[in-house]
N, C-alpha and C positions, 0 to 999 in steps of 0.2 A: 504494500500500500504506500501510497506518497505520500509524503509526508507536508503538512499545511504551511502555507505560507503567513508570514510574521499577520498578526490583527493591526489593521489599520483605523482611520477615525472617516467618520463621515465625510469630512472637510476634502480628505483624499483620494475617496471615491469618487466623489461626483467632480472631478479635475478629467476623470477618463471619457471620453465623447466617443460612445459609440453611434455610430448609425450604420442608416440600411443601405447599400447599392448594390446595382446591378454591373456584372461581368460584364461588359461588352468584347474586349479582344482579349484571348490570351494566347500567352505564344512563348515554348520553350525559348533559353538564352542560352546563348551558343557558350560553351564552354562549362556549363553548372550541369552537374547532374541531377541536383537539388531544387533549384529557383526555377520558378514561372513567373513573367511580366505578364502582371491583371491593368487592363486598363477598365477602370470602372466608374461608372456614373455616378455621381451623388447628385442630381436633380441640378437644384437654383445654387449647390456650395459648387458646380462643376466635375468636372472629370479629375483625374488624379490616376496616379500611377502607383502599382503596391505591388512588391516582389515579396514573393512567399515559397516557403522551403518546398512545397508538396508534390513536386512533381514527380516522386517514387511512386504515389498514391494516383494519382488526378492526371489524365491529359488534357492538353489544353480544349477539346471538344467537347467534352466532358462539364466545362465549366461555364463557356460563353452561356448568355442567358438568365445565366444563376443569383440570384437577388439575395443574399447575405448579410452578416456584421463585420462591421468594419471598426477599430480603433484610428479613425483621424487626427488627434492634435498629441500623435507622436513626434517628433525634432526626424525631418527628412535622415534616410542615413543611405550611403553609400555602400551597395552591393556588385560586385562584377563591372565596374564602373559606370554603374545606374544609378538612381535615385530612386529609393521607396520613400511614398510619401503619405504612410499610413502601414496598416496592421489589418491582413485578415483574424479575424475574429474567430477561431475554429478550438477544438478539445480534441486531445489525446496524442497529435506528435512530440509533447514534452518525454514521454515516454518510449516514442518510437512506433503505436501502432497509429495505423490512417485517422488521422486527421476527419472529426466529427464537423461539418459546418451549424451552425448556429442560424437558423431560419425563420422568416415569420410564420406565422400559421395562417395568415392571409397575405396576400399581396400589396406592398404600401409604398406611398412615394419613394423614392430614390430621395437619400439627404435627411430623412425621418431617423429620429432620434429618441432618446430617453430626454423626459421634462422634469 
C-alpha cells in the first residue's frame, strides 16, 4: 500500500486549478519512449500544450476526443525540449500500473473548473 502524502490546510488546496479539456491532437515525441504532446482545449482560458508520461499505456488515437482533468496553474516546465504547460490529471502511474483518467460523468465546457 502507498503510503499518504504529508496533510495539508485548506488554504493549499484550493491554490490547485483543476479543470476540464478536451484532447484535440496528440502525437508521440520523437525520441521519448515515455511523453505524449496533448494539445488540448480549455474553452475561453485557450489551448495549451501538456506533455505526459503515458505513452507505454495510451496511443495517441486512443486519446484525441477525450475530455479530462487537467492541473493548469503548474510553472510551464521543460521536457525533450518542449514546454508542458499544465498536468494531466490521471491515478495510478505513480506506481507504475496504467494510468486511470479522471472524467466527468456528463459532458461540460472545456475551461470548467472546481468553485
Amino acid at each position: 500500500m502507498r503510503e499518504t502524502r504529508p496533510t495539508i490546510n485548506y488554504d493549499d488546496f484550493s491554490k490547485i486549478d483543476v479543470r476540464v479539456g478536451t484532447i484535440i491532437v496528440a502525437e508521440r515525441i520523437e525520441g521519448s519512449e515515455k511523453l505524449l504532446k496533448l494539445d488540448v482545449d480549455f474553452g475561453e482560458m485557450g489551448k495549451r500544450q501538456i506533455l505526459s508520461g503515458i505513452a507505454k499505456w495510451y496511443t495517441p488515437e486512443e486519446l484525441v476526443g477525450l475530455q479530462t482533468t487537467f492541473v493548469v496553474n503548474l510553472e510551464p516546465r521543460k521536457m525533450m525540449g518542449m514546454e508542458s504547460q499544465g498536468m494531466l490529471f490521471a491515478l495510478g502511474i505513480e506506481d507504475g500500473t496504467k494510468p486511470v483518467f479522471l472524467k466527468p460523468s456528463e459532458t461540460l465546457e472545456n475551461g470548467e473548473g472546481a468553485r
